[in-house]
Structure formats: structure tokens, C-alpha cells
C-alpha positions as CSV (number, residue, x, y, z in Angstrom):
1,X,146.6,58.0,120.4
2,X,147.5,61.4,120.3
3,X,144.8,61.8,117.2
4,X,142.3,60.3,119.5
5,X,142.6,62.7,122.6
6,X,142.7,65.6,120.2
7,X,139.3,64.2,118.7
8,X,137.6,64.1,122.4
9,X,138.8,67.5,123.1
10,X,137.2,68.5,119.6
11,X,134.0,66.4,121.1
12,X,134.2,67.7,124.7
13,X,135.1,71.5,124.1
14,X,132.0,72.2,121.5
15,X,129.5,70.3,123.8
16,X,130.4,71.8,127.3
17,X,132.3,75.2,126.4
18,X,130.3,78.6,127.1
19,X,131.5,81.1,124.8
20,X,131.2,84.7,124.8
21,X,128.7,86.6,124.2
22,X,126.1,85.2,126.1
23,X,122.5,86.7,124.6
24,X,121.6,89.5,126.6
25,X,117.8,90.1,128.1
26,X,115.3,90.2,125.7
27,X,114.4,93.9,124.8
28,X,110.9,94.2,125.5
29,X,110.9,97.4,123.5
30,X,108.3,98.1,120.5
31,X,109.1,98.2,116.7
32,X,109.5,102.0,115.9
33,X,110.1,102.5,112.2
34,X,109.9,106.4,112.5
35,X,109.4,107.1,109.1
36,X,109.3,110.9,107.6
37,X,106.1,112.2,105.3
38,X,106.7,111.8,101.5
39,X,105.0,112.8,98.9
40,X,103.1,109.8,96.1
41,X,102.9,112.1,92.9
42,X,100.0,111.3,90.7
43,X,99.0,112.9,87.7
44,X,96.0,113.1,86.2
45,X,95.6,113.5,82.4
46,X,92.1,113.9,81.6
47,X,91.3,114.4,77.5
48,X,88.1,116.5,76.3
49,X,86.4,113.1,75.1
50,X,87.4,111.6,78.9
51,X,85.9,114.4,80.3
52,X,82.5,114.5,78.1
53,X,82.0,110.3,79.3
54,X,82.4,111.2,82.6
55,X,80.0,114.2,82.3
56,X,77.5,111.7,79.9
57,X,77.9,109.4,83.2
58,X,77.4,111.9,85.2
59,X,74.9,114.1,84.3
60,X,71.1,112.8,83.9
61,X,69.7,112.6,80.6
62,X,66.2,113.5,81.0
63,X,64.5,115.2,83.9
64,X,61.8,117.1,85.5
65,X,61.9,120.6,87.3
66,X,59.4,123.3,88.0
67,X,60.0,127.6,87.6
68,X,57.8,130.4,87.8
69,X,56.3,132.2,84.8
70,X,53.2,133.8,85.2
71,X,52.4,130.9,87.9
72,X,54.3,127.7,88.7
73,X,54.6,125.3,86.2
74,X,56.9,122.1,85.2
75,X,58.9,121.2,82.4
76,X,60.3,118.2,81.6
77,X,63.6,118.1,79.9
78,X,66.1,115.8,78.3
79,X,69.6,116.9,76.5
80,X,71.5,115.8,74.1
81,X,75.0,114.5,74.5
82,X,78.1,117.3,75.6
83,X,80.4,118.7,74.1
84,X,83.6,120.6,75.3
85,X,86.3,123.1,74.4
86,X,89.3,124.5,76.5
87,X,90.2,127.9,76.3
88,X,91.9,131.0,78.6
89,X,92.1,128.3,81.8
90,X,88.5,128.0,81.4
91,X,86.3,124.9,80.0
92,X,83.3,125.4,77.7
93,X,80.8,122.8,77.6
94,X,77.7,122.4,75.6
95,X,74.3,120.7,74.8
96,X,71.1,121.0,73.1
97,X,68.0,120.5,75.4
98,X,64.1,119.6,74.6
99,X,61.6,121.6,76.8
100,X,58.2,120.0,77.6
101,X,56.2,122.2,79.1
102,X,53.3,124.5,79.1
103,X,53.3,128.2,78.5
104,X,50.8,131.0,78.2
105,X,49.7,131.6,74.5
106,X,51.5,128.4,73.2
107,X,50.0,125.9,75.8
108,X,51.7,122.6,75.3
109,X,54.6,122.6,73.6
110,X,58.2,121.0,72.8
111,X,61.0,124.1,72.5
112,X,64.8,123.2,71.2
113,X,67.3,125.1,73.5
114,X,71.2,125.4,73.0
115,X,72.7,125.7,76.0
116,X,76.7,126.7,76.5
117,X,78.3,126.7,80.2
118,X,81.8,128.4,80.5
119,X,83.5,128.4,83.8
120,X,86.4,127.2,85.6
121,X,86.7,123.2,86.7
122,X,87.8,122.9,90.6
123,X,87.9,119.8,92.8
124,X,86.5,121.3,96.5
125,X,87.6,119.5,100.0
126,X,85.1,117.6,100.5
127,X,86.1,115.7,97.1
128,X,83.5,117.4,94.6
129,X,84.2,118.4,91.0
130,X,82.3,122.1,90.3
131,X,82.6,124.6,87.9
132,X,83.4,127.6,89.4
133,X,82.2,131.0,88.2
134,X,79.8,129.4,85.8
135,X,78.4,131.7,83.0
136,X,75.7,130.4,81.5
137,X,74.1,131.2,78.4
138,X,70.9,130.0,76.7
139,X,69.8,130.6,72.5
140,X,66.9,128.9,71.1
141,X,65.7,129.1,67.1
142,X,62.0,128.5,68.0
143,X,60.0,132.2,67.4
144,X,57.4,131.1,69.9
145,X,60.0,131.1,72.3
146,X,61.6,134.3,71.6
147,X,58.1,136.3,71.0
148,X,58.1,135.2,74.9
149,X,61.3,136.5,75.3
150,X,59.9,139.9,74.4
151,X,56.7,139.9,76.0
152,X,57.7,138.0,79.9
153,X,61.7,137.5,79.8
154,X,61.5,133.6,79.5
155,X,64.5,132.9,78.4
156,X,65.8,134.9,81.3
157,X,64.0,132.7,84.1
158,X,65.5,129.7,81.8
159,X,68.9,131.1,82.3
160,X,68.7,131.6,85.9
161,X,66.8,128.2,86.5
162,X,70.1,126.6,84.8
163,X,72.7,129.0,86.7
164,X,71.2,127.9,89.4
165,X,71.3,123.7,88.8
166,X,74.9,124.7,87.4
167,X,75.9,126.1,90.6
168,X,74.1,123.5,92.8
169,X,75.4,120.6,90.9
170,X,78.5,118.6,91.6
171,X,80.1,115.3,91.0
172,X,81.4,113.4,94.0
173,X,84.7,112.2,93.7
174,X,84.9,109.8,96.9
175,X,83.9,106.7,95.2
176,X,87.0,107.1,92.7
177,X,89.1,108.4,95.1
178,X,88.0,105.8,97.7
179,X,89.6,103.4,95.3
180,X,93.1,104.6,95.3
181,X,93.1,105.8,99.0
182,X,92.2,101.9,100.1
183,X,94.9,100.5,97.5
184,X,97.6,103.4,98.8
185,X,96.5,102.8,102.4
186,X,96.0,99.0,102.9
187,X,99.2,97.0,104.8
188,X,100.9,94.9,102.0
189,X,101.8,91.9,103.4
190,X,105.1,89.5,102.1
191,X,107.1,87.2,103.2
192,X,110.5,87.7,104.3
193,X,112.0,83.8,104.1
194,X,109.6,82.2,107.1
195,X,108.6,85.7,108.2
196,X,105.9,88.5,107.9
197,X,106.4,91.5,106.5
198,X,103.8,94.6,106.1
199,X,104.7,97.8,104.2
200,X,102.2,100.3,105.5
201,X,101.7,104.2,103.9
202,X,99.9,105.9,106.4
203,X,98.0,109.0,104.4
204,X,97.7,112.3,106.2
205,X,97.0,114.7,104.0
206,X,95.7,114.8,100.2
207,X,97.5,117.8,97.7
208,X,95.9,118.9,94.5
209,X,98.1,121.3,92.1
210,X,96.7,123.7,89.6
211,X,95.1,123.0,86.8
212,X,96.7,123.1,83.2
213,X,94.8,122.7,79.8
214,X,96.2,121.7,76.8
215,X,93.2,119.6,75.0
216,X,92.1,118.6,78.1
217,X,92.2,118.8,81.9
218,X,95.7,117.7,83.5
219,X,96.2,118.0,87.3
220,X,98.9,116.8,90.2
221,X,97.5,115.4,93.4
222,X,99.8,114.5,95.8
223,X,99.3,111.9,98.7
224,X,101.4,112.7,101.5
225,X,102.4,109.3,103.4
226,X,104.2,108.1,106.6
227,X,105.5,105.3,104.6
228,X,107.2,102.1,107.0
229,X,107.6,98.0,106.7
230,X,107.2,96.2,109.9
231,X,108.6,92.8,110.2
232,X,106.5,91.0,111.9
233,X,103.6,93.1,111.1
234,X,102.1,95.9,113.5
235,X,98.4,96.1,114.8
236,X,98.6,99.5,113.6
237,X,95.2,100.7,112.8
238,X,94.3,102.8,109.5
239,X,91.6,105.7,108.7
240,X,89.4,103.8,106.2
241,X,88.3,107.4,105.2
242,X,90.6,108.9,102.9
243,X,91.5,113.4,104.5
244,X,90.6,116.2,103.0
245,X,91.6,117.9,100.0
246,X,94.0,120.6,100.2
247,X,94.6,122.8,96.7
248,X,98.4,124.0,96.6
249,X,100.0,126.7,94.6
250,X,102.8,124.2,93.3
251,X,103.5,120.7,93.5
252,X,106.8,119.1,92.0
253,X,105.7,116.8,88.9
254,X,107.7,113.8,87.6
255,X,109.0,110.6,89.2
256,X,109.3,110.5,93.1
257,X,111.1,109.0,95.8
258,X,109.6,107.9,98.8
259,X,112.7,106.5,101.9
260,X,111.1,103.7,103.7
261,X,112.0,102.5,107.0
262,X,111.6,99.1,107.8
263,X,112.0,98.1,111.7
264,X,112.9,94.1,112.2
265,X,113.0,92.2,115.1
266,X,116.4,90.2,115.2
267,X,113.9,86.8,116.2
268,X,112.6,87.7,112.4
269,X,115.7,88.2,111.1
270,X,117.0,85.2,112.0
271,X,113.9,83.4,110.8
272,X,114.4,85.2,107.3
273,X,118.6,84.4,107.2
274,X,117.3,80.7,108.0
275,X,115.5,80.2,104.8
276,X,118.7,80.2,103.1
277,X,119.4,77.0,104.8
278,X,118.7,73.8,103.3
279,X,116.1,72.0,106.0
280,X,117.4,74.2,108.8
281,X,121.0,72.9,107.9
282,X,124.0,74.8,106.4
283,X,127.0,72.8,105.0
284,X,129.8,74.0,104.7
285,X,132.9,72.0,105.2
286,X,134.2,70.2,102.0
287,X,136.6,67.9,104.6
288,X,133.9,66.9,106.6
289,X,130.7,67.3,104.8
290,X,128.2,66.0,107.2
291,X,129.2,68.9,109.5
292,X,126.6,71.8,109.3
293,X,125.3,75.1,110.8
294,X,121.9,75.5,112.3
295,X,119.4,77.3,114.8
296,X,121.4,80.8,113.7
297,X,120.5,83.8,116.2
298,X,120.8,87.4,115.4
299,X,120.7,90.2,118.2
300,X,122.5,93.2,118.6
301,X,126.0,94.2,120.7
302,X,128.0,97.1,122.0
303,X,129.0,100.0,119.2
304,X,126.2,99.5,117.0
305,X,127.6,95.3,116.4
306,X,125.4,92.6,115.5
307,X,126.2,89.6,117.1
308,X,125.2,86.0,115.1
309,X,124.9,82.7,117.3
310,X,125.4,79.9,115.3
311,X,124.6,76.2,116.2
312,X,127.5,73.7,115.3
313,X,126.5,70.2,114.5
314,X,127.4,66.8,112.7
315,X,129.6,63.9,112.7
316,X,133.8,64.3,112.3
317,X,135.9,61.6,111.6
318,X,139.7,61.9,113.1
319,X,141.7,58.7,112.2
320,X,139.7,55.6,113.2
321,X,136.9,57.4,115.7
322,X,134.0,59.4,114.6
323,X,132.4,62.1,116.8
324,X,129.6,64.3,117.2
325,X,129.7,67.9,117.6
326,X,127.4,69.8,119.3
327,X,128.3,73.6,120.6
328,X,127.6,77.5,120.1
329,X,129.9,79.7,117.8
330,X,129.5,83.3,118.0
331,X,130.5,86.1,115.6
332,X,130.2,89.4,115.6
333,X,130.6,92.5,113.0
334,X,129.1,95.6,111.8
335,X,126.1,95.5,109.3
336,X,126.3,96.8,106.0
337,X,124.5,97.4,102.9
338,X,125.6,96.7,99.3
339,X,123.7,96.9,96.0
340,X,120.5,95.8,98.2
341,X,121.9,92.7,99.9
342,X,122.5,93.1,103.7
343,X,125.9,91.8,104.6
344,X,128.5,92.0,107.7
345,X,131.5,91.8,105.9
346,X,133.8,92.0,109.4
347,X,132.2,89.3,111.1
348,X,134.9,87.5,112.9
349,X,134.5,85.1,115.6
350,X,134.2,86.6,119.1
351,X,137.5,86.5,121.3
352,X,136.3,83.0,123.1
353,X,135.1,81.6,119.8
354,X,138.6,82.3,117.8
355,X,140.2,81.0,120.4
356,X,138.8,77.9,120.1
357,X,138.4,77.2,116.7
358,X,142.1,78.0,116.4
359,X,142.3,75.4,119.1
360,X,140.8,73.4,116.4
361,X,143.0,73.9,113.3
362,X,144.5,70.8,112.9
363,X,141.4,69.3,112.4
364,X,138.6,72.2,111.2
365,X,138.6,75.0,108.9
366,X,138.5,78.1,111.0
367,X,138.7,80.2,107.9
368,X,136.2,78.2,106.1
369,X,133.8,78.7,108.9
370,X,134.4,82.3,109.5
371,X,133.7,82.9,105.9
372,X,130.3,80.5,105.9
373,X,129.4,82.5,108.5
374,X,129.7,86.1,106.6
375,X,127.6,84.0,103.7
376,X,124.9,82.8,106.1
377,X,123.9,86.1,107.4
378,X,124.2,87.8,103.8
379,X,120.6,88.4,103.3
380,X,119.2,89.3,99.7
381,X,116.6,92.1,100.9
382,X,115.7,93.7,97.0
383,X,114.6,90.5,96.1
384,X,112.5,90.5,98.8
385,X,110.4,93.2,97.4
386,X,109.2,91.8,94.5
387,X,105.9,91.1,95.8
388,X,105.7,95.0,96.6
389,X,107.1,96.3,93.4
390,X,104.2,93.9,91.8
391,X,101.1,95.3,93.7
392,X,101.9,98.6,92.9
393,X,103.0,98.5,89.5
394,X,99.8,97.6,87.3
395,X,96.1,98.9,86.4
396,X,93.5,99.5,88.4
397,X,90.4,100.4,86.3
398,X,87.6,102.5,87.7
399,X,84.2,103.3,86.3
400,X,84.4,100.5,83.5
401,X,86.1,101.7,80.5
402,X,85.8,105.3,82.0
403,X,89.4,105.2,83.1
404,X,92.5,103.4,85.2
405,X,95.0,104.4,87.7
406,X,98.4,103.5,86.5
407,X,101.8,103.2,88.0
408,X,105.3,101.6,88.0
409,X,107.4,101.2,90.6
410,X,111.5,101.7,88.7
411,X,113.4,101.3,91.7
412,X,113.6,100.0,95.3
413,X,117.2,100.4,97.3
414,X,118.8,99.6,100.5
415,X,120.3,102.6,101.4
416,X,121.0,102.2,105.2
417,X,120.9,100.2,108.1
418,X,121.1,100.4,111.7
419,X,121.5,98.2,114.8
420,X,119.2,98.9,117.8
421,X,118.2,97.0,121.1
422,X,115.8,94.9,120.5
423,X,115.4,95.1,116.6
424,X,116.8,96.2,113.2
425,X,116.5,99.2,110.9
426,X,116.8,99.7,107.6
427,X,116.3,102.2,105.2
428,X,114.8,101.6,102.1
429,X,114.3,104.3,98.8
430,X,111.8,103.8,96.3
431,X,111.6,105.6,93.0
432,X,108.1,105.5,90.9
433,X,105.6,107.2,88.7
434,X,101.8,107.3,88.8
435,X,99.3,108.7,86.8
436,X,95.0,108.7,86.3
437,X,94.3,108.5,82.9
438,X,90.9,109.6,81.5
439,X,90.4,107.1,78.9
440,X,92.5,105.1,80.1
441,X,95.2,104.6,76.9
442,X,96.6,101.9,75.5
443,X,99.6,100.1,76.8
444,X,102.2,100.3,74.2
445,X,104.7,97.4,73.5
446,X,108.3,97.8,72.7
447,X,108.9,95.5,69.7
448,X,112.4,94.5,68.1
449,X,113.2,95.4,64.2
């Protein structure tokens, strides 16, 4: 008997008892990740036979043009293919060209030219390469051409007709660039148990450091982001035109870290710590195993607490009578962050609640469901960012076989994390490397002896 009216208190306490806390209002306050600028360090290794494609690309092969000698005339041209050589922070580049044209006392005629550039490579703001402080310099074999030499300077108005291309000529680097600023700039979206995440890197500004030669052109640019994750995701709307370039004295080379914050709305956090759950259902009583958790609720308490509502449900047994509970526990404690999993380590059931489960002892666990509890809010978040780590980590090829962007993300931590009104925040350090290769090499593949 005794048994029995212990039993219907069991029953009658968990359906009709109101324990505190109570939820508070709903904050009506905005996600704010507040992130701080970063800097995405890419280098750029460009050999001399990646730079001489890109200028075969570039460059026409053949065309027509029109100078004055002794009257306007045209020439047609075509060149042969370039070659280059690095020397004194300068690049040397070279090609043969075949005049057509007509000139006084030779009339119609084909005339082999050798023509060498020397200047310095620069990348302007508006995203074009240039060689700056060109020096041009033009030798041909052919006598008829040099006899004109002496007698009207032509070789002189073929120097300054190329000076003049040279210094006119460019080659836009938007479309590449365009590329890497959409794949950098674009919201990555992934899910977070049953919610939606987005990891946005807002791009203000665009760094390029000097250049060095070594065999070939190697360059930092550096893309300075506001880097945040939103969970759910924002409406936040992104520049689909990458900034201007800005050319720096110095920038540091090498891996970099980027400190993310992600901002979470306790509803999504509580959707996320539910996918844990087995069909919305956490067991975890061996005595009465058809008892379970469910419907958990996360919001946030006085002195920085989180506070987790848990729904209590499922059939006990005492003696001969079988009952049904049905009731709120609540338990509160101060989040934490170890080795990328988010725990609350002192969570403990609120004053009401402990004073009612140990009402309970006799017949539940209060232990045992303090310490399912702590496991059903312990949330795995580095896991979670395996869908990030995998966009950003592989090739992206541009211009064919001309070259790829490559990076790899090494790291991603969990280094913080704190409780406000209406949502969560948590800071998150990345660590990676990036680098435009031009070719783009091979990937080499650790084997075992």
C-alpha cells in the first residue's frame, strides 16, 4: 500500500508540479556574431613556363596596326611564341615577329624582327597585370631594313609603335580573381543536427605583397575577411564584386588563423542537441528502460547560466501498478568548451527540480538522470565542420590546364563560448594554407616503404 501511494505521488508530482525556472520572454534580439577582420593568406607561385602560357593566352598571335613613315601605312604582324628570363627584380621577355608591310624602296615585303621587353611586372587596382617601366628594344638581321634604319629611322618608329602597345597593354585579372572572390565570399551552408548553419567571410579589402623572383614570379595577396557562422542563417547580403587592390609593403606569409564567431539561437541549439536523440527519445534509465527524455529546451539564465528544460516521459512499474510520467525537469550550469565538444559539466538540477527528484529516490535515479542530462546537452561542434573543412580544402582550376587555386584547411577549434539573451556564442579558430599555382603541380602522394 504504501508502494502504491508512493507510485501516485511519483505519477501526480511530475504531471501537475511547476518547477523553477519558468522560460523567460522570448528575446526578440538579432543574431550578432561580431566578428573581427582576418587575414586569408594566399600565395601565388607563378614559374617562367606558367608565366609564358598565360602570356601565349594572352597575347594575340597575329595582328594588324598602322604607323607613320613617310605617310601612313599598315603592317600586319604575327610573333612567334615567348620566352622569359628573371633578373635584378625585373622580367625579360622575348619574341620574334614577321612584318608585312610596304615600305618606300622595298615595296612589299616580309621583315624578321627580334623583339626583347624588360620591365617590372605589377598588378594595378583595378585588377590588371602591366609591366611597369617597360624598355623595349627591337634588332632585325634583314639589310633592307637596317639600310632604312639609316636613311628614315624605321626601326625607331618600330620601337616606339611597340613602347607604346607595351604600355597600353594589360591583362585583366577579374575573371580569375572573380573565381576565388565568389568561392571566399559565398555563405557555406551545413547542417548542424536538424538545423542551418552558414559560415559567411565578408571581404573588405584585397592585399597584394611585393614581388619576389627566384625562376619565376611569387607574390602574397591577402584577403581581409569579417569571417562569422550564423545558425540559422542570416539574410545578410554580399558585394558580388570583389574591392580593390591595395599593394602593401609587407604581408606575413605562411599558414594563418582566422577566429570565427558563430552566433546560435538557443531554439537551434536545441534542435541540433536533439539529433542525438534516438526518434526524439533519450533513454536512459537501466531500471526502467521505457522511461526517456524528450522535447529538450536550451535558453540562457542569470550569471552567464544556460538553463536546459527537459521533457520526462514513459511508463514505471512500482510493485504491481504501472504509471506514466509526464513532467518538466530543469538543469542548469555553465557552458564549456573541451577539445571542440560543447559541454556543461556543472549542470545540476535547479533547486525545485533536486528537490523533487530526491523526493523520488527510492524509486528513480537522480544521479543517473543528472548525469544523462550533462550527456544530452554535450554537443560534438568540430565534427560539425566537416562539411566546411571539405569545401575549402581542394582544387579549383582556372583557365584549363593554365593553373588551380589550392588550399587545406589543418585545423578548426572551439576556443570559447558565451551565453547571451536570446542566443549563443561561440568562438571558433581555424588554421590553413592557400596558394595559386601557375601550372598548377602535381599532387604528391605519401607512399609507405
Amino acid at each position: 500500500m504504501k508502494r502504491f501511494a508512493f507510485a501516485f505521488f511519483v505519477f501526480s508530482g511530475c504531471a501537475t508540479t511547476a518547477l523553477y525556472p519558468s522560460r523567460p520572454a522570448a528575446s526578440t534580439s538579432a543574431l550578432v556574431a561580431d566578428p573581427l577582420p582576418a587575414k586569408l593568406i594566399i600565395h601565388v607561385d607563378a614559374t617562367a613556363e606558367g608565366l609564358r602560357k598565360a602570356l601565349d593566352t594572352s597575347v594575340p598571335g597575329e595582328g594588324e596596326t598602322k604607323f607613320n613613315f613617310s605617310g601612313e601605312r599598315t603592317v600586319k604582324w604575327s610573333r612567334s611564341g615567348f620566352t622569359l628570363r628573371f633578373a635584378d627584380g625585373r622580367i625579360e621577355v622575348k619574341t620574334s615577329l614577321q612584318l608585312m608591310t610596304s615600305l618606300p624602296m622595298m615595296g612589299s615585303a616580309v621583315i624578321p624582327l627580334d623583339v626583347s621587353v624588360i620591365g617590372e611586372p605589377i598588378i594595378t587596382s583595378d585588377w590588371k597585370a602591366r609591366v611597369q617601366g617597360a624598355k623595349v628594344k627591337l634588332e632585325s638581321k634583314d639589310f633592307r631594313l637596317r639600310t632604312l634604319q639609316g636613311l628614315g629611322g624605321a626601326l625607331e618608329v618600330a620601337q616606339k609603335m611597340t613602347e607604346e602597345y607595351i604600355e597600353n597593354f594589360s591583362y585583366d585579372l577579374s575573371p580569375k580573381l572573380q573565381e576565388t572572390y565568389q568561392r571566399i565570399a559565398s555563405p557555406i551552408a551545413f547542417p548542424v543536427g536538424d538545423a542551418n548553419a552558414c559560415a559567411v567571410l565578408r571581404v573588405i579589402s584585397i592585399e597584394a605583397g611585393p614581388s619576389v623572383f627566384a625562376g619565376g614570379l611569387e607574390k602574397d595577396l591577402a584577403f581581409v575577411v569579417e569571417p562569422s557562422v550564423m545558425l540559422p542563417c542570416g539574410d545578410e547580403k554580399l558585394s558580388a564584386v570583389p574591392p580593390p587592390l591595395s599593394n602593401v609593403a609587407t604581408l606575413p606569409s605562411g599558414p594563418f588563423s582566422v577566429t570565427v564567431p558563430i552566433a546560435a539561437k538557443y531554439d537551434e541549439l536545441a534542435r541540433a542537441m536533439s539529433a542525438t536523440f534516438t526518434d526524439g527519445k533519450l533513454f536512459f534509465s537501466k531500471s526502467y528502460p521505457k522511461l526517456y527524455f524528450t522535447k529538450p529546451e536550451v535558453y540562457a539564465s542569470k550569471k552567464d547560466e544556460l538553463v536546459l528544460k527537459l521533457r520526462l516521459e514513459g511508463p514505471i512499474t512500482v510493485g504491481n501498478t504501472t504509471l506514466t510520467l509526464d513532467g518538466d525537469l530543469y538543469f542548469s550550469g555553465h557552458p564549456q568548451v573541451v577539445d571542440n565538444e560543447l559541454r556543461i559539466p556543472d549542470l545540476e538540477p535547479t533547486v525545485d527540480t533536486k528537490n523533487f527528484l530526491l523526493g523520488l529516490k527510492a524509486t528513480l535515479d537522480h544521479d543517473g538522470i543528472r548525469d544523462q542530462a550533462r550527456d544530452a546537452l554535450k554537443l560534438d561542434l568540430g565534427a560539425r565542420f566537416a562539411a566546411v573543412r571539405e569545401r575549402l580544402s581542394n582544387d579549383v582550376a582556372f583557365g584549363g590546364e593554365l593553373g588551380c587555386l589550392r588550399a587545406h584547411v589543418a585545423k578548426i577549434e572551439v576556443n570559447g563560448v558565451f551565453p547571451h539573451a536570446s542566443y549563443l556564442r561561440v568562438y571558433v579558430t581555424a588554421t590553413a594554407q592557400a596558394a595559386v599555382h601557375l601550372p598548377c603541380p602535381a599532387q604528391s602522394v605519401a607512399t609507405t616503404p
